[in-house]
N, C-alpha and C positions, 0 to 999 in steps of 0.2 A: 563646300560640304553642305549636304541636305542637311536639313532639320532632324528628317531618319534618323541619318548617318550620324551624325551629332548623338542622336541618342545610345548608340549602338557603342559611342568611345565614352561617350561619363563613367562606366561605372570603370575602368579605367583611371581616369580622373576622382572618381569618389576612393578609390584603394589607393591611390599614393596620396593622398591627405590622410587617412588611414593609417599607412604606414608609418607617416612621420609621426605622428600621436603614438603606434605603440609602439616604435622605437623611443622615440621620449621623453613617453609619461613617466616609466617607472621611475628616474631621478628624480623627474619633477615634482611628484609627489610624495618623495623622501624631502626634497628641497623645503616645499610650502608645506607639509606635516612641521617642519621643526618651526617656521614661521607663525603658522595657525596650528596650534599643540591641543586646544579645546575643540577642532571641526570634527564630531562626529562623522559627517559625509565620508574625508578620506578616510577615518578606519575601516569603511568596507570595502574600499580598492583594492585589487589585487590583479596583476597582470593574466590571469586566469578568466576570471571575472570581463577585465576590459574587453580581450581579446574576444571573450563569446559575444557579450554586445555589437562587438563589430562584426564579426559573424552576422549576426542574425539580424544588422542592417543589410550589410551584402548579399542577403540569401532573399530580404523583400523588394531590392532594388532589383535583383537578378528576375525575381517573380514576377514582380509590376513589369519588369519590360518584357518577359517573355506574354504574358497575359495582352499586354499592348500591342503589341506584333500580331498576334491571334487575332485579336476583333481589330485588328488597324484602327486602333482609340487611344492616343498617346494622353489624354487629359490627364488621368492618375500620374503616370510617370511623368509629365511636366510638373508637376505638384507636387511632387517629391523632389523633385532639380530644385525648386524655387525654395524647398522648407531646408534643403543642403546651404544655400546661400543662405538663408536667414542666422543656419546654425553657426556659420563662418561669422556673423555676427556678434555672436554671443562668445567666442574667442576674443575678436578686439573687443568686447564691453572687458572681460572676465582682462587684459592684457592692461589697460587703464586701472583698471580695480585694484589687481594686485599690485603692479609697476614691475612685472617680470615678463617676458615672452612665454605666452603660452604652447605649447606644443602644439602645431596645425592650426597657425595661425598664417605662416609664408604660403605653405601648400593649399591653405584654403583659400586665400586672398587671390593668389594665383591662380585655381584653378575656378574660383566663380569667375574671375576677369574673364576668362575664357570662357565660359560657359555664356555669359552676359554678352559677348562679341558672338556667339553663335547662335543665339535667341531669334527668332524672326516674328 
């Protein structure tokens, strides 16, 4: 698979990491609310809320690669691939922290491994 081509199946890959997060976040944050009962943060979660975030990452990765296709300059959109992997990070930090599985943490892990095997 080209590097292209590669780019053309991520966001593929960024929506089923995605997916498993809003399918289950909202437990999870019923779960860790009764654990951490004082975290301000989760009182503004709401599956409404998450869902448009993810939106409105998918609507800039969609943009960056349409945009990159156009002037055939992948720099941006590889720099967005790399800050996806960082953020797969901050799942296994946040999965240590708490000592529970974080939502889109297998789908992230899994899907940078792939991403990292198709880098060139």
């Amino acid at each position: 698979m080209s590097i292209v081509q590669f780019y053309f199946v991520f966001p593929a890959l960024f929506m089923l990491h995605e997916l498993e997060e809003i399918v289950w976040m909202p437990s999870f944050v019923k779960k860790i609310s009764i654990q951490y009962p004082n975290n301000r943060i989760l009182s503004y979660y709401t599956p409404f809320a998450f869902n448009f975030i993810v939106l409105e990452q998918f609507l800039i990765l969609m943009t960056s690669l349409y945009l990159s296709y156009q002037f055939n300059n992948y720099t941006i959109y590889a720099t967005i691939i790399i800050a996806y992997i960082f953020h797969v990070f901050g799942h296994l930090i946040q999965t240590f922290i708490i000592r529970k599985y974080v939502p889109g943490l297998l789908t992230g892990i899994l899907t940078s491994l792939f991403t990292l095997c198709n880098q060139k």
